[in-house]
ChimeraX commands (.cxc) that place a marker at each C-alpha (Angstrom):
marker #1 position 15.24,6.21,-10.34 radius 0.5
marker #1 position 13.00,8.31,-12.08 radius 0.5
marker #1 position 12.50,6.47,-14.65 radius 0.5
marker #1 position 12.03,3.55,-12.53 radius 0.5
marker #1 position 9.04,5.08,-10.75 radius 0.5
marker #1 position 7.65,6.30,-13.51 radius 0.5
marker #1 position 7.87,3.22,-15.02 radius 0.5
marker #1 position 6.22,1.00,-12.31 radius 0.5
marker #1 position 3.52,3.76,-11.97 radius 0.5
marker #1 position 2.12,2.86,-15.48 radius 0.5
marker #1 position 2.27,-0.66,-13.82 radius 0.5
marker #1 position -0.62,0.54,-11.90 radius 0.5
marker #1 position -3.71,0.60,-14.09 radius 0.5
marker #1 position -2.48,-2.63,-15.90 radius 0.5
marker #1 position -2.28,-4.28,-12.73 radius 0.5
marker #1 position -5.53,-3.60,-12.13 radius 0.5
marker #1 position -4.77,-1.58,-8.80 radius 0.5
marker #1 position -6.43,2.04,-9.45 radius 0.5
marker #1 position -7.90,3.60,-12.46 radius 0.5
marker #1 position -7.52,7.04,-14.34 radius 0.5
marker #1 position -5.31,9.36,-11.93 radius 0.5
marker #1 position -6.29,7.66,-8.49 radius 0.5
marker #1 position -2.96,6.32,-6.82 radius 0.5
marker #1 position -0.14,7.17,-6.13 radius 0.5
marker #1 position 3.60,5.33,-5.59 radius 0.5
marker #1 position 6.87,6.84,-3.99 radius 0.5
marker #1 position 10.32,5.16,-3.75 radius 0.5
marker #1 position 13.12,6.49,-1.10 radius 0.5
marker #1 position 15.42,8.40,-2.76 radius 0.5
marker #1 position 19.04,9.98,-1.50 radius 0.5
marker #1 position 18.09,12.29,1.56 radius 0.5
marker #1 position 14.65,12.21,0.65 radius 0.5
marker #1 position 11.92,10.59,-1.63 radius 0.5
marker #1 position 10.13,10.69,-5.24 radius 0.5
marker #1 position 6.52,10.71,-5.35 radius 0.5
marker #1 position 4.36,10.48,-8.50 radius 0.5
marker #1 position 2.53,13.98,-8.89 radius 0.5
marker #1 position -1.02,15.44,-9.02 radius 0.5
marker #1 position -3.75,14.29,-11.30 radius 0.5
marker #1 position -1.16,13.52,-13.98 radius 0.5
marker #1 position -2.72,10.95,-16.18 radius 0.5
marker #1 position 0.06,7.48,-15.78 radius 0.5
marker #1 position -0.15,7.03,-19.74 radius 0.5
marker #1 position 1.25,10.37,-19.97 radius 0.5
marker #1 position 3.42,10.40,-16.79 radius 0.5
marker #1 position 7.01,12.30,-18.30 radius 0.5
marker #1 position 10.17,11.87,-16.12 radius 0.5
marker #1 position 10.13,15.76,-15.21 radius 0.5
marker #1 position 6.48,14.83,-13.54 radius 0.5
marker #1 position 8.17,12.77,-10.58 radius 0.5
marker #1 position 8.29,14.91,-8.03 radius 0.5
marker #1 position 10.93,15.12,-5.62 radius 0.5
marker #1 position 10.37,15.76,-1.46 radius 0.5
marker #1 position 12.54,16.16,1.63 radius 0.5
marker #1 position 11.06,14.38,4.58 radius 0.5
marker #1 position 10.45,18.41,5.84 radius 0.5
marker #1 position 7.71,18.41,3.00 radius 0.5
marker #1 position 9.35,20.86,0.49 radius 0.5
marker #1 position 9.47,19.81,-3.37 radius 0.5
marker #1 position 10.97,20.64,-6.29 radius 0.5
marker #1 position 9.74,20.41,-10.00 radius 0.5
marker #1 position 7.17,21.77,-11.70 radius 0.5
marker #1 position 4.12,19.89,-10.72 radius 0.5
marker #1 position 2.48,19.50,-7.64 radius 0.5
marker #1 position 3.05,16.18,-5.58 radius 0.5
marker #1 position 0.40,13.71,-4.83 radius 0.5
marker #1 position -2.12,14.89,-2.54 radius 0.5
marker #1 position -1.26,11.86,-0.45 radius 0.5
marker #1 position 2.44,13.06,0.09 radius 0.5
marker #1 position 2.24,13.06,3.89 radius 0.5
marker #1 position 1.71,9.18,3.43 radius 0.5
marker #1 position 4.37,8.48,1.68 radius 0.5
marker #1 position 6.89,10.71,3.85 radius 0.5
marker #1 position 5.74,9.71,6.54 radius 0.5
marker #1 position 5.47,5.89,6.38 radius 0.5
marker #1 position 9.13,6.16,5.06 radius 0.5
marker #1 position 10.36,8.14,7.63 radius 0.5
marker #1 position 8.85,5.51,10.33 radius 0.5
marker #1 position 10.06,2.97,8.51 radius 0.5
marker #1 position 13.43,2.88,6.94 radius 0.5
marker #1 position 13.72,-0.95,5.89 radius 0.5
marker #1 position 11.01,0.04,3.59 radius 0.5
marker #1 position 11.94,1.78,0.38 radius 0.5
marker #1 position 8.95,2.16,-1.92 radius 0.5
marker #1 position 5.39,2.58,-0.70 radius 0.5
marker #1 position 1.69,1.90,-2.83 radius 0.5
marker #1 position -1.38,3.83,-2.24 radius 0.5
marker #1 position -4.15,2.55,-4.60 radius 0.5
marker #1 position -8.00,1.72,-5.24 radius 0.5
marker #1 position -8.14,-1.78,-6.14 radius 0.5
marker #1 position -12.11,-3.14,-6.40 radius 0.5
marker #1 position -12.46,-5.92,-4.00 radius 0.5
marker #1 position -10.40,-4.34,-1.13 radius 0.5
marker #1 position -11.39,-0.29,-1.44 radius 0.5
marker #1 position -14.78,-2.38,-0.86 radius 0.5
marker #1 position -14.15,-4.05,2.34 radius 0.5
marker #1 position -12.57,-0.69,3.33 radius 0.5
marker #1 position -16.01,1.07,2.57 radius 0.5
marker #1 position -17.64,-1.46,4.88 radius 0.5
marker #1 position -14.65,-1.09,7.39 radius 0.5
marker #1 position -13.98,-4.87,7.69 radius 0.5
marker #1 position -10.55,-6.06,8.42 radius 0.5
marker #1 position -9.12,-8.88,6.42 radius 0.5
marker #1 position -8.92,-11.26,8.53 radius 0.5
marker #1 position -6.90,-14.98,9.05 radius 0.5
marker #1 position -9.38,-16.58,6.44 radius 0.5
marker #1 position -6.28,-17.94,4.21 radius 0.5
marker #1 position -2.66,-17.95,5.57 radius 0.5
marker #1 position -1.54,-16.14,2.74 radius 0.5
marker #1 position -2.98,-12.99,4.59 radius 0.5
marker #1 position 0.56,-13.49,6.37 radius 0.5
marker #1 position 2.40,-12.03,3.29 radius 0.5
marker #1 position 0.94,-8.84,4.56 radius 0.5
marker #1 position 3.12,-9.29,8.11 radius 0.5
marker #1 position 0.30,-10.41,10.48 radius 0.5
marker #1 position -2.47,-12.50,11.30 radius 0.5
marker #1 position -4.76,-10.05,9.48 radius 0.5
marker #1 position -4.77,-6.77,7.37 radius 0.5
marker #1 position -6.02,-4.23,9.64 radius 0.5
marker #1 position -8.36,-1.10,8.19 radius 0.5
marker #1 position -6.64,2.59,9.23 radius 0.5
marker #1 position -9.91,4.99,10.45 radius 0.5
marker #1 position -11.39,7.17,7.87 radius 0.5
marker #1 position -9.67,10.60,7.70 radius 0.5
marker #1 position -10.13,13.11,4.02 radius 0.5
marker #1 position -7.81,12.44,1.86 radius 0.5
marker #1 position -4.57,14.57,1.99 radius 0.5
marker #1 position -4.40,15.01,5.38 radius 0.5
marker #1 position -1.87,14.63,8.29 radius 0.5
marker #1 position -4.79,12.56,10.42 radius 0.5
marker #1 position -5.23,10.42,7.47 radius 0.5
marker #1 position -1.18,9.78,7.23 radius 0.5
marker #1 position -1.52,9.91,11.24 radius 0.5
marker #1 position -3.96,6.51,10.95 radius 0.5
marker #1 position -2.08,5.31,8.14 radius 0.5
marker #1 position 1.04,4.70,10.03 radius 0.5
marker #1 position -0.81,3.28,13.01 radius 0.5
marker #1 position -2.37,0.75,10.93 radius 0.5
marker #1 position 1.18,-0.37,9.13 radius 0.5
marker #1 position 2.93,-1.25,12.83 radius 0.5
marker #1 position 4.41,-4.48,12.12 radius 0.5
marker #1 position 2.84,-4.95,8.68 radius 0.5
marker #1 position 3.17,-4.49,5.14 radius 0.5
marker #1 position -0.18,-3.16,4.48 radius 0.5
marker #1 position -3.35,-1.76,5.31 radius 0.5
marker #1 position -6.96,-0.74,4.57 radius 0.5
marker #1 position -7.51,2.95,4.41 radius 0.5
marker #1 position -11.60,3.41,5.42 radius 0.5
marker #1 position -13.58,4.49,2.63 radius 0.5
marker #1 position -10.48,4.85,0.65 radius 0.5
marker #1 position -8.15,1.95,-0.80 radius 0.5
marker #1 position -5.23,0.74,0.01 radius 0.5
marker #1 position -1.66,0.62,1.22 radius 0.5
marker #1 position 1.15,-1.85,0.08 radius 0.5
marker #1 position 5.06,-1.36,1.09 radius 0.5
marker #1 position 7.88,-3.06,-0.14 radius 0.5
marker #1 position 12.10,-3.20,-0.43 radius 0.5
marker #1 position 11.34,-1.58,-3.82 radius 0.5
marker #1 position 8.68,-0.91,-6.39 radius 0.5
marker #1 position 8.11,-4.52,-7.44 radius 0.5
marker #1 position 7.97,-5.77,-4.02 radius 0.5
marker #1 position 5.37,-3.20,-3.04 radius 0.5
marker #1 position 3.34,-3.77,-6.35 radius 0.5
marker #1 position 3.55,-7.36,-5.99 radius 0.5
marker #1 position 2.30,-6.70,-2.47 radius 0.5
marker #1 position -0.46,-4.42,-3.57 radius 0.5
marker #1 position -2.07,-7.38,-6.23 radius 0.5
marker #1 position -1.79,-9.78,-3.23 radius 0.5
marker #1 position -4.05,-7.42,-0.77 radius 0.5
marker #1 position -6.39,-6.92,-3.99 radius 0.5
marker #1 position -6.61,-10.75,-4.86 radius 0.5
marker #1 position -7.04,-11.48,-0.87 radius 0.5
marker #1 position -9.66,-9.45,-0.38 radius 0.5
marker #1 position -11.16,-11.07,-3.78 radius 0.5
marker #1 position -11.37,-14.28,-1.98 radius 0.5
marker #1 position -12.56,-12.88,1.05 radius 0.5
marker #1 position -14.86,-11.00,-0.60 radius 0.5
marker #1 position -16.69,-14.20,-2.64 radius 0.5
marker #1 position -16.39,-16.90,0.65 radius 0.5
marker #1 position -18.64,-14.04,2.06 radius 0.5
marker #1 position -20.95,-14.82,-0.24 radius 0.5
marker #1 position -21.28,-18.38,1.17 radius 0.5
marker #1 position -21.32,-17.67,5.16 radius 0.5
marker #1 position -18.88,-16.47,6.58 radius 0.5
marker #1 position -15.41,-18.01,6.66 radius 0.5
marker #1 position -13.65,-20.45,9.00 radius 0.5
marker #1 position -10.63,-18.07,10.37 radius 0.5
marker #1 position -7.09,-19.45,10.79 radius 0.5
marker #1 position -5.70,-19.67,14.70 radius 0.5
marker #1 position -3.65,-17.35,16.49 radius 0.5
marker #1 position -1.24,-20.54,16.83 radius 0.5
marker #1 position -2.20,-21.64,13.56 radius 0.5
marker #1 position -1.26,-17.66,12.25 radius 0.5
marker #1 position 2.10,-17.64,14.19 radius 0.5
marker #1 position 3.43,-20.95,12.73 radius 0.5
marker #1 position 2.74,-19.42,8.96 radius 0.5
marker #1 position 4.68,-16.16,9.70 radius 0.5
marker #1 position 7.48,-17.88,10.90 radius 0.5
marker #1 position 7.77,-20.55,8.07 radius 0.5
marker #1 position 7.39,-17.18,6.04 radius 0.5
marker #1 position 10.36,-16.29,7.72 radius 0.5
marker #1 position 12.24,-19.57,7.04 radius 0.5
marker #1 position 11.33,-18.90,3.50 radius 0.5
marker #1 position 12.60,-14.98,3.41 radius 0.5
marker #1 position 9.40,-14.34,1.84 radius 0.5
marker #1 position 7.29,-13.11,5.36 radius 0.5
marker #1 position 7.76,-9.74,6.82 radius 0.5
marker #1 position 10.31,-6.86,6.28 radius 0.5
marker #1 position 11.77,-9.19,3.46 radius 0.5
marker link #1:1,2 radius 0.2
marker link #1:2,3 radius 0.2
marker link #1:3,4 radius 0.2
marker link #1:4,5 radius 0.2
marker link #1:5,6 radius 0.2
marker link #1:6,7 radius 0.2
marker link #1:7,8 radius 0.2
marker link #1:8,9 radius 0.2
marker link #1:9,10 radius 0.2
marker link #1:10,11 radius 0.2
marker link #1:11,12 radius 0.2
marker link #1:12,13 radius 0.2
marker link #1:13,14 radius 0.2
marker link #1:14,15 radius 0.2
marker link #1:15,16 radius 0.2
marker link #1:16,17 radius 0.2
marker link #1:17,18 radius 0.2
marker link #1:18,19 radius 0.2
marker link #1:19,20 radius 0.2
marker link #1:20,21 radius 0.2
marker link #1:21,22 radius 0.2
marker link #1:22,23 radius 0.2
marker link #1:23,24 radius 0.2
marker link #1:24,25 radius 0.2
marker link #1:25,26 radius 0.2
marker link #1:26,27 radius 0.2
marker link #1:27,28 radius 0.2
marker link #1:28,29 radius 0.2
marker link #1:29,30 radius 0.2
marker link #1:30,31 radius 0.2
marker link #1:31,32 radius 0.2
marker link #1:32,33 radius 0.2
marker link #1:33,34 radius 0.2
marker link #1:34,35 radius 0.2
marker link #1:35,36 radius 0.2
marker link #1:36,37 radius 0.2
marker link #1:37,38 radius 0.2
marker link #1:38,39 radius 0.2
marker link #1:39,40 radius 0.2
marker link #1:40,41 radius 0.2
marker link #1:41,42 radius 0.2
marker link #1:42,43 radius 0.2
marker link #1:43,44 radius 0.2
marker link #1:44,45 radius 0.2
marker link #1:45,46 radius 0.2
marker link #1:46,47 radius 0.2
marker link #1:47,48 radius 0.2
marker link #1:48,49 radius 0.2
marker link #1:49,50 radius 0.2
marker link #1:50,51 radius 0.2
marker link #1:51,52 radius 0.2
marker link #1:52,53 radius 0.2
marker link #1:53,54 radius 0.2
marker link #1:54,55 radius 0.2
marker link #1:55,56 radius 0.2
marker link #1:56,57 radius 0.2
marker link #1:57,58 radius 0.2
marker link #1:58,59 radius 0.2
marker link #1:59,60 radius 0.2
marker link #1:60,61 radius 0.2
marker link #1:61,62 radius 0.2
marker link #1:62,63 radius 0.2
marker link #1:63,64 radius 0.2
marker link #1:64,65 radius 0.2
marker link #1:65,66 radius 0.2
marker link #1:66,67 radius 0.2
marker link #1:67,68 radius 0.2
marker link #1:68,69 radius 0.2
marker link #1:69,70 radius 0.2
marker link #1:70,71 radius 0.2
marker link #1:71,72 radius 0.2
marker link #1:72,73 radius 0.2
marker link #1:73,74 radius 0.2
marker link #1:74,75 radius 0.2
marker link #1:75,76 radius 0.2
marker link #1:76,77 radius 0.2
marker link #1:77,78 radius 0.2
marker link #1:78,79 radius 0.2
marker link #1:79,80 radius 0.2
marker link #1:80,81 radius 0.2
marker link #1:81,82 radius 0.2
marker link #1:82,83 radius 0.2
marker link #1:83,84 radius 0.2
marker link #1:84,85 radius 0.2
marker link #1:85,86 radius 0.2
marker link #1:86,87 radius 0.2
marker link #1:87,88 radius 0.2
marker link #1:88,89 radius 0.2
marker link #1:89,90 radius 0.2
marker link #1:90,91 radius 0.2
marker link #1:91,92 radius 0.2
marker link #1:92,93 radius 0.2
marker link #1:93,94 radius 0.2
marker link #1:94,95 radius 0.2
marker link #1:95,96 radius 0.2
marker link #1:96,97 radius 0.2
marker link #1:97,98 radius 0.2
marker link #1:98,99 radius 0.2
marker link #1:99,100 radius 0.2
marker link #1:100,101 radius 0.2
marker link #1:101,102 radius 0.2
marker link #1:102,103 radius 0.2
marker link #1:103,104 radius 0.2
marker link #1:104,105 radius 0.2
marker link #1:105,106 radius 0.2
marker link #1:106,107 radius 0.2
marker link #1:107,108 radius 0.2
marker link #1:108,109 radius 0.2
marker link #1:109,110 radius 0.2
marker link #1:110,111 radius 0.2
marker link #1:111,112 radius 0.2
marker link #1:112,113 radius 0.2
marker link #1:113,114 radius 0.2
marker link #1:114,115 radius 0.2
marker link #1:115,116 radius 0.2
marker link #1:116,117 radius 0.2
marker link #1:117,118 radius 0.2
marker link #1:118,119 radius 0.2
marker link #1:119,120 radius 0.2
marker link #1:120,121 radius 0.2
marker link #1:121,122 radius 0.2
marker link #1:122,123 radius 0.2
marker link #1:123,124 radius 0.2
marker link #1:124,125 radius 0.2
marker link #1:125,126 radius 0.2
marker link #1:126,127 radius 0.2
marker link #1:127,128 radius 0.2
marker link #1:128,129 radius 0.2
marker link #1:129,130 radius 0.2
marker link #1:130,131 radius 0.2
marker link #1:131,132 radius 0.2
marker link #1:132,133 radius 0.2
marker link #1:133,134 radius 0.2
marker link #1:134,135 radius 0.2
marker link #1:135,136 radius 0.2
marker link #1:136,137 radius 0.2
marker link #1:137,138 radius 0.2
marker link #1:138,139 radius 0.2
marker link #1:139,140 radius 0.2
marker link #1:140,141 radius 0.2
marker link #1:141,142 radius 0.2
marker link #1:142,143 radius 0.2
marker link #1:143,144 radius 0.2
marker link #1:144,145 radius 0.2
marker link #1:145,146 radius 0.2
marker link #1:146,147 radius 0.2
marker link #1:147,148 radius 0.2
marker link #1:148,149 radius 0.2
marker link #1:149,150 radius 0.2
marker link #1:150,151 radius 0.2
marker link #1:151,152 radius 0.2
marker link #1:152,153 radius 0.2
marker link #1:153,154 radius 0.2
marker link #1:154,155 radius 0.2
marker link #1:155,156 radius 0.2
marker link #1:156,157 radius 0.2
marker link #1:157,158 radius 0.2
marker link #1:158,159 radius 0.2
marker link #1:159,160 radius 0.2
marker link #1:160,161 radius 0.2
marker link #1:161,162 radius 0.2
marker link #1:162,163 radius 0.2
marker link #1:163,164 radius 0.2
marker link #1:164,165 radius 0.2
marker link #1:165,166 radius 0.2
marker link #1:166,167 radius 0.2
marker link #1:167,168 radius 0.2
marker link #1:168,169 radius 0.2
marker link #1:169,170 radius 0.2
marker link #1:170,171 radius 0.2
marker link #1:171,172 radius 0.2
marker link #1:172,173 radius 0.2
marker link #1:173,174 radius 0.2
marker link #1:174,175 radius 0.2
marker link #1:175,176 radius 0.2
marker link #1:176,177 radius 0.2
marker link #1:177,178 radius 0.2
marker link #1:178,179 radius 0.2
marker link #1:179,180 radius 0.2
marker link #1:180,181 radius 0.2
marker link #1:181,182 radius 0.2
marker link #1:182,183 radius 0.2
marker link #1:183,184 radius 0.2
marker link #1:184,185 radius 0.2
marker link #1:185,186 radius 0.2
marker link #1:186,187 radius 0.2
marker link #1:187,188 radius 0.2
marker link #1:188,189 radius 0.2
marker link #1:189,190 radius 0.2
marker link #1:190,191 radius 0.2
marker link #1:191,192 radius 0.2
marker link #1:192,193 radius 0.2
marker link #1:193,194 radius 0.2
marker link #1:194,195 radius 0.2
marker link #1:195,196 radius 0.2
marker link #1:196,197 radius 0.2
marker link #1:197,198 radius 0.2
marker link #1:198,199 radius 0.2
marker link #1:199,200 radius 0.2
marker link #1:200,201 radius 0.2
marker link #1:201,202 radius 0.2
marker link #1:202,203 radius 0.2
marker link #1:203,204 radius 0.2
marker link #1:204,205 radius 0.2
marker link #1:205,206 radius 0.2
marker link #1:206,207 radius 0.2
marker link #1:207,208 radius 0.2
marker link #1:208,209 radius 0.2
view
């Protein structure tokens, strides 16, 4: 499982998701969880860097844990059909989250997200119990979030799922981003919203797949 995270944490620059050290990713693991560690370059991310946490907050290993650590227990703890979670800087969407402006129902693929929008989480400092506080408030019945003035959050049954999730926030808010250019977009119904999630349902694609 290490491996695996450390892995799909290289996936994160490539992706195009966060640069340098920004980001973090955490999977659930036994009793408790592994979270990518502090200012740890991902190029030179070594298995002994993972760092592992009980949901109580202690870790073990030689490195420190992300600062973000209380998102990542948290949001796992409050959700246990989720068992990897994404916390990133992507372009397009950290930029709508510096405006703190909701992606709305402007394409029904905002619906792979769990809802008829993806909703931005209050600005709290980074590393901070508010910040996970807002963070979790902001997931309720979705997949992902905007964190205000921040970047983003992306869940998922595993790490692929959650980084497949995270370039699907990133390429929405893209879109949303240029059609603002334009005017400002014709939004999907509530009705309209509805009958997408539950043909993503059908599908086994829509939420808590």
């Amino acid at each position: 499982m290490r491996a695996e995270l450390a892995a799909a944490a290289r996936r994160i620059a490539k992706l195009g998701l966060s640069r340098g050290t920004s980001g973090n990713l955490s999977v659930r693991h036994g009793a408790g969880f592994l979270v990518t560690p502090s200012a740890v370059p991902y190029a030179r991310l070594d298995l002994r860097d993972i760092v592992e946490m009980t949901f109580g907050g202690e870790a073990s290993g030689p490195v420190r844990p992300s600062t973000e650590w209380r998102i990542h227990r948290d949001v796992l703890a409050a959700r246990p059909e989720v068992r990897a979670v994404l916390h990133a800087h992507p372009p397009f969407a950290t930029a709508l989250a510096c405006l703190h402006r909701p992606i709305p129902a402007f394409h029904y693929m905002v619906a792979v997200a769990g809802g008829a929008d993806v909703r931005c989480a209050p600005y709290a400092r980074f590393g901070t119990q508010e910040l996970s506080d807002h963070a979790v408030a902001a997931l309720a019945g979705r997949r992902a979030c905007l964190l205000a003035n921040h970047g983003i959050l992306a869940l998922g049954g595993d790490l692929d799922e959650a980084l497949a999730l995270g370039v699907e926030v990133e390429t929405l808010a893209e879109m949303y981003w240029r059609a603002l250019q334009a005017g400002e977009p014709v939004l999907l119904t509530g009705d309209q919203m509805a009958e997408v999630l539950e043909a993503f349902e059908s599908y086994g694609s829509g939420p808590g797949a």
